[in-house]
C-alpha positions in Angstrom: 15.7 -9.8 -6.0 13.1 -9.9 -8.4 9.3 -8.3 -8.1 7.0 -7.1 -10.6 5.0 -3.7 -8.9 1.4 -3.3 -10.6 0.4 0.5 -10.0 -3.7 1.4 -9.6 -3.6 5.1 -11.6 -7.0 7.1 -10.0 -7.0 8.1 -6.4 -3.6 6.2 -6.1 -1.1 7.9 -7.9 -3.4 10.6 -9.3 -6.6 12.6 -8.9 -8.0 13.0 -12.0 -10.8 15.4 -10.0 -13.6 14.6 -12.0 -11.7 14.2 -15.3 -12.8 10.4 -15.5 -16.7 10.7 -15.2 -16.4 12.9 -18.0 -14.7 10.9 -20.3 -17.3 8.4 -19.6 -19.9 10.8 -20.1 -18.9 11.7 -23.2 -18.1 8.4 -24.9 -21.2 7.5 -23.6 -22.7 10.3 -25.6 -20.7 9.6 -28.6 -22.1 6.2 -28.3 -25.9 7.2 -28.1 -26.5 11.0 -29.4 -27.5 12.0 -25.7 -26.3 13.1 -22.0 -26.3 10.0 -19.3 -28.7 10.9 -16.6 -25.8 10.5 -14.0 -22.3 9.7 -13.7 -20.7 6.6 -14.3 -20.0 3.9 -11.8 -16.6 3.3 -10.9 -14.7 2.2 -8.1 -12.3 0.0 -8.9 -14.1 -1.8 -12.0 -12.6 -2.1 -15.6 -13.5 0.1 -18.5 -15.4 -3.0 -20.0 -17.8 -3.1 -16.9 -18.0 0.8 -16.6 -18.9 1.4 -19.8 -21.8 -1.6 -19.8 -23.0 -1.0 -16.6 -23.8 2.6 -17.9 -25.4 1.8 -20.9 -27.2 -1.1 -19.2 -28.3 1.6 -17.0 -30.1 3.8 -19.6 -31.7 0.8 -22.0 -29.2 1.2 -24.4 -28.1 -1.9 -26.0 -24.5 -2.2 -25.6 -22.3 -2.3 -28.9 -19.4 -4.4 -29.8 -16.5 -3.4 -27.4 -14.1 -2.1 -30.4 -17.2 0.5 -30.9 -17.2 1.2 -27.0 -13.2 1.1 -27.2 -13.4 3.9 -30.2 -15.6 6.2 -28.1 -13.1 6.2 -24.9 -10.5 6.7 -26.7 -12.0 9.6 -28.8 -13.7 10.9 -25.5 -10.1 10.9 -23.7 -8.4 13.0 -26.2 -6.6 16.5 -25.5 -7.8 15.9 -21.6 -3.9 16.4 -20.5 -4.3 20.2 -19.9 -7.6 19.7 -17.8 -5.8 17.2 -16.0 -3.1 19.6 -15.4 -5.2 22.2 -14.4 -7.3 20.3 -12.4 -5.9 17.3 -10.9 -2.6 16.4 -9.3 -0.4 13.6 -8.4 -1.0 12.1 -4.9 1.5 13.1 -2.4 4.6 11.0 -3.0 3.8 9.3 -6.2 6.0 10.4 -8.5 9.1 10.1 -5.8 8.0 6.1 -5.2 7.6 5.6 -9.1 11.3 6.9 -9.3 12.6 5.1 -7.0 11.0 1.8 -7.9 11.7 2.3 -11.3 15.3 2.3 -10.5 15.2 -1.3 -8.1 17.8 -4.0 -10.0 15.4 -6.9 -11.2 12.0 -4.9 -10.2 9.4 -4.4 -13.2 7.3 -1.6 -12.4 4.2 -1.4 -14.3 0.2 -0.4 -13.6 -2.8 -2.5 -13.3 -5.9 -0.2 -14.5 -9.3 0.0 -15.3 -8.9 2.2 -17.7 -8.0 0.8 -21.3 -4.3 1.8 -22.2 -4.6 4.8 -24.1 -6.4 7.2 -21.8 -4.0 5.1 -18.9 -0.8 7.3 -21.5 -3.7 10.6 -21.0 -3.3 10.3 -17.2 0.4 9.2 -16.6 1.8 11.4 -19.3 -0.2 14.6 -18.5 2.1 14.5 -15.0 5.0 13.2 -16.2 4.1 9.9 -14.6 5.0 7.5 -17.9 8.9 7.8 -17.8 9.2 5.8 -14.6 6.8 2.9 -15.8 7.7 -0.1 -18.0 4.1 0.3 -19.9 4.2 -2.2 -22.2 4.2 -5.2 -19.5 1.1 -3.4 -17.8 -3.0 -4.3 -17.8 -5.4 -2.2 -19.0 -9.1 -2.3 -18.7 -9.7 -3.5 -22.1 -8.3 -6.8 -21.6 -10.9 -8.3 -19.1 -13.9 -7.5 -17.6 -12.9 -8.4 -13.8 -9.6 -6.7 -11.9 -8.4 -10.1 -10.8 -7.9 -11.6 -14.1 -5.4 -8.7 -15.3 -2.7 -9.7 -13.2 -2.8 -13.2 -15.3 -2.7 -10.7 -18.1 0.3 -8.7 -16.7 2.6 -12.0 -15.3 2.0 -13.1 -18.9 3.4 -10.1 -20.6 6.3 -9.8 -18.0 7.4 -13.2 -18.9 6.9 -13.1 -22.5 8.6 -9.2 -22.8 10.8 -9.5 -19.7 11.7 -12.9 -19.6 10.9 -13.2 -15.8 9.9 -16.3 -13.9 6.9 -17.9 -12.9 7.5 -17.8 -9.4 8.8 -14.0 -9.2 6.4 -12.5 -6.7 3.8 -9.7 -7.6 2.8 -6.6 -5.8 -0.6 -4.6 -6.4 -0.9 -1.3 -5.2 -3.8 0.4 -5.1 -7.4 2.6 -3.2 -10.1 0.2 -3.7 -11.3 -3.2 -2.3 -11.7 -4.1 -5.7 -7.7 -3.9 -5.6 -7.1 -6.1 -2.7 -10.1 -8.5 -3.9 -7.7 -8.9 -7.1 -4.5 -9.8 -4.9 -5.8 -12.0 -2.4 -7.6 -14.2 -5.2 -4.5 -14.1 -7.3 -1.6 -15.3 -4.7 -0.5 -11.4 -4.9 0.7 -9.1 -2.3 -1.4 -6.0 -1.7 -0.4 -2.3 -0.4 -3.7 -0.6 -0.1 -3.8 3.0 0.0 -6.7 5.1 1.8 -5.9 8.1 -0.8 -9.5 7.3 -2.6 -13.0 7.0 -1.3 -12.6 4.2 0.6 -11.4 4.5 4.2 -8.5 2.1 6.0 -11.8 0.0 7.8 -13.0 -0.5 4.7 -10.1 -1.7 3.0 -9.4 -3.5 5.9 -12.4 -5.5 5.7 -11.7 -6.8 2.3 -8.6 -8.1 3.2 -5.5 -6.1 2.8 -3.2 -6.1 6.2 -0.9 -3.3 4.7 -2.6 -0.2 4.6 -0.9 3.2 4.2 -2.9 6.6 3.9 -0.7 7.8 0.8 2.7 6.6 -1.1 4.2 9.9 0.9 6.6 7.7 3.0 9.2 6.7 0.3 11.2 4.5 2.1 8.5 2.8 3.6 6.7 1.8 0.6 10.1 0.6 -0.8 10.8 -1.4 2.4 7.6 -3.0 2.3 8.3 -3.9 -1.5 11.8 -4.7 -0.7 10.0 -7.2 1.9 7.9 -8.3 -0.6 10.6 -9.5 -3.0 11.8 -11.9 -0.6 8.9 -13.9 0.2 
């Protein structure tokens, strides 16, 4: 059985406890020479719309996105030890990432906001990278809206991978923003109430799996394993 497993990072395999809003605040600063005058917005949206929504916010006109790309990366370097020392992986991650990445004919890759590199910042400062096939992934710097990564990700499974059009995909992930990029995509959605948002509200955009964490190994793998066959 094939399946290709696209993996959310913040508040569903890690908490990055605050780490995020600072990179944002300080690219942002890199960007204009000052502080922001609050934190970023997030949930769930794509480094593109983070970043513009926060420089929108403050009457900054908003450079070329290589210059915006330049400052999150810069703004995202060396953060491994604070994320170390101040964040963790969500209970059960790291076992379900092993065991996926060990399926016969599964890809196992992420779907993210974030752009790629400070993705490597936050999988790599727990160890998390090793189990993912990265390279197949989608990454906040190649769209503006969460639904049209998964395109993004299909296509680089079947051009890297070889697999099929018809293989089925699974998103995993916190946010409605998540199961808003499934259901408008012909993907299957896990949602996982490990972020802000509770299981109502999740269940009001539209996802009919919920879990409160990946800490049930075999039950996230069974529901995968279901997936596959459909």
């Amino acid at each position: 059985m094939q399946l290709i497993v696209l993996w959310d990072i913040d508040h569903t395999l890690i908490e990055n406890a605050g780490v995020s809003k600072e990179i944002y605040a300080t690219a942002f600063s890199l960007l204009t020479g000052r502080e922001p005058d609050g934190p970023a917005r997030t949930e769930g949206r794509t480094d593109r719309l983070i970043m513009r929504e926060l420089l929108v916010r403050h009457d900054v006109p908003v450079p070329d996105w290589a210059v915006v790309e330049a400052a999150l990366i810069k703004a995202g370097e060396g953060r491994e030890e604070h994320l170390r020392r101040r964040g963790s992986v969500l209970p059960g991650a790291d076992e379900v990432l092993a065991a996926a990445a060990g399926q016969h004919g599964w890809i196992s890759s992420v779907l993210t906001g974030n752009i790629e590199t400070n993705a490597m910042v936050k999988l790599s400062a727990f160890g998390l990278d090793t189990f993912l096939d990265l390279s197949v992934g989608a990454y906040g710097a190649d769209a503006d809206l969460r639904p049209d990564l998964v395109e993004v990700a299909r296509e680089r499974a079947r051009q890297l991978r070889g697999v099929g059009e018809d293989v089925p995909v699974v998103l995993v992930g916190d946010t409605p923003r998540d199961v808003e990029a499934a259901l408008m995509t012909g993907s299957q959605i896990i949602a996982v109430a490990s972020g802000i948002h509770s299981q109502e509200e999740l269940r009001a955009a539209g996802a009919s799996v919920i879990l409160k964490d990946l800490s049930e190994t075999s039950q996230v793998l069974d529901l995968l394993e279901c997936a596959a066959q459909r």
